[in-house]
N, C-alpha and C positions, 0 to 999 in steps of 0.2 A: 559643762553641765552644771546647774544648780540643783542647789539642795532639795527645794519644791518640787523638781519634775525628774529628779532622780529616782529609781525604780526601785531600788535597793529600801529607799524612804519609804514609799509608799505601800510596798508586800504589807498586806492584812495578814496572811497566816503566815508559819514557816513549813518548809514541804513537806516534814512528819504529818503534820497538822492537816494539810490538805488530802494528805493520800490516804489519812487513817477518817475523815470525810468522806473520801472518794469511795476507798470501799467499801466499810462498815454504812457509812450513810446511803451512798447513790445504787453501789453496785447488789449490796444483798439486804440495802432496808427499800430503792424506790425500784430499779429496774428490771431485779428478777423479780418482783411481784405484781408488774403491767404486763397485761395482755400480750402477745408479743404476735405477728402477721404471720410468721415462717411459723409458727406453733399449731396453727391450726386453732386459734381462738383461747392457746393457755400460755399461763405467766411461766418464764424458767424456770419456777422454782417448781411449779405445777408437773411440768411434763419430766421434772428429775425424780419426782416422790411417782410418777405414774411408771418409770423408765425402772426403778427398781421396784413398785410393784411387783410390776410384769417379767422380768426378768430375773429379779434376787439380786441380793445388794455385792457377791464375789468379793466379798473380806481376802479369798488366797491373793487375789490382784490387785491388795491394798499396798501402796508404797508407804512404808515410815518415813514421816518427817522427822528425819528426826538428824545428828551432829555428822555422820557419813554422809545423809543423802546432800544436809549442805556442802558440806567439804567438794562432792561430785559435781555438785551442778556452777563450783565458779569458776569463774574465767583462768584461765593462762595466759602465759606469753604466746606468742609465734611459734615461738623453737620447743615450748613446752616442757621444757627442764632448764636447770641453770644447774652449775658446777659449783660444788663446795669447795669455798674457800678456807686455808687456814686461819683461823681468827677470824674472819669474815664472814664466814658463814654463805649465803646465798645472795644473788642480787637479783630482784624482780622491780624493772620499771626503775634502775637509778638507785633504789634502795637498797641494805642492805638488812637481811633480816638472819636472825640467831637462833639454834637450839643447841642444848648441850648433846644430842643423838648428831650431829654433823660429825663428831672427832670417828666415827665409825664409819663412816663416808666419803670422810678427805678428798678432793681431787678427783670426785665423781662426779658427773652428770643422775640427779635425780629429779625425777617428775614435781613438778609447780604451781600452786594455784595460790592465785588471792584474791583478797576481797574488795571490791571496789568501792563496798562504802564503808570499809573500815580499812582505813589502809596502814593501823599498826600491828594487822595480824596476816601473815599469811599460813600457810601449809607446806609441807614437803613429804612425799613421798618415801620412808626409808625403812629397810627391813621389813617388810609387808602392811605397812600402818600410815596412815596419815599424821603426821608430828606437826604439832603448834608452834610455829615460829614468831617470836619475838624483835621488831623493828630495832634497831639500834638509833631510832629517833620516838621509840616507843610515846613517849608524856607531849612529845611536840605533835605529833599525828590523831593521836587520841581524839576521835571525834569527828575525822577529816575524812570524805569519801576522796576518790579517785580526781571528780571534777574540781574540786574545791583545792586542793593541790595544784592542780593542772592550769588550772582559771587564776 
């Protein structure tokens, strides 16, 4: 492959760029505010201020966004836990990742999650709380989703 019809060359945006277009731009400055067929003649954004008109906006059934509900919604392994190693700490996907709350959980199985587009932080499960774990390739990852690694 050359340089000219190489793909990697020719990218106009990088995909922050495009997605923070995609939404901000397409999805709630052009699409929720065209007509839409399934509406019965009104734009999204139309029949969302008609939908809480008519019904009341149920603030009790509001989810915070907020550092728990991320922590919940990412991904795991398979097995969904990994075991604390000595000095090791945990291993998710090859890596190994650190907190000083592992020395109270040695040679346990605790629940796992991380982040796929940041893959110098994951999470652990211990003592009723979710603990911020530390990459032990922290400064090399920094920056790197899951695919970018991977790829």
């Amino acid at each position: 492959m050359f340089n000219v019809n190489n793909p990697k060359n020719l990218a106009v945006w990088a995909l922050d760029e495009l997605y923070d277009y995609f939404v901000n731009g397409y999805c709630y400055g052009v699409y929720d505010r065209k007509e839409h067929p399934a509406l019965d003649g009104m734009s999204p954004q139309q029949a969302f201020e008609f939908g809480i008109a008519k019904t009341g906006s149920r603030p009790h059934q509001t989810i915070k966004y907020d550092e728990q509900f991320k922590i919940l919604t990412l991904p795991s392994t398979p097995k969904g836990t990994a075991k604390v190693q000595s000095s090791k700490g945990v291993r998710i996907n090859r890596i190994d990742y650190w907190s000083d709350e592992f020395y109270s959980v040695e040679n346990q199985d605790v629940p796992i999650r991380y982040d796929p587009f940041d893959y110098e932080i994951a999470y652990a499960y211990i003592n009723n709380r979710w603990i911020r774990c530390i990459s032990n390739y922290y400064t090399k990852l920094q920056g790197y989703s899951e695919c970018a690694i991977a790829g």
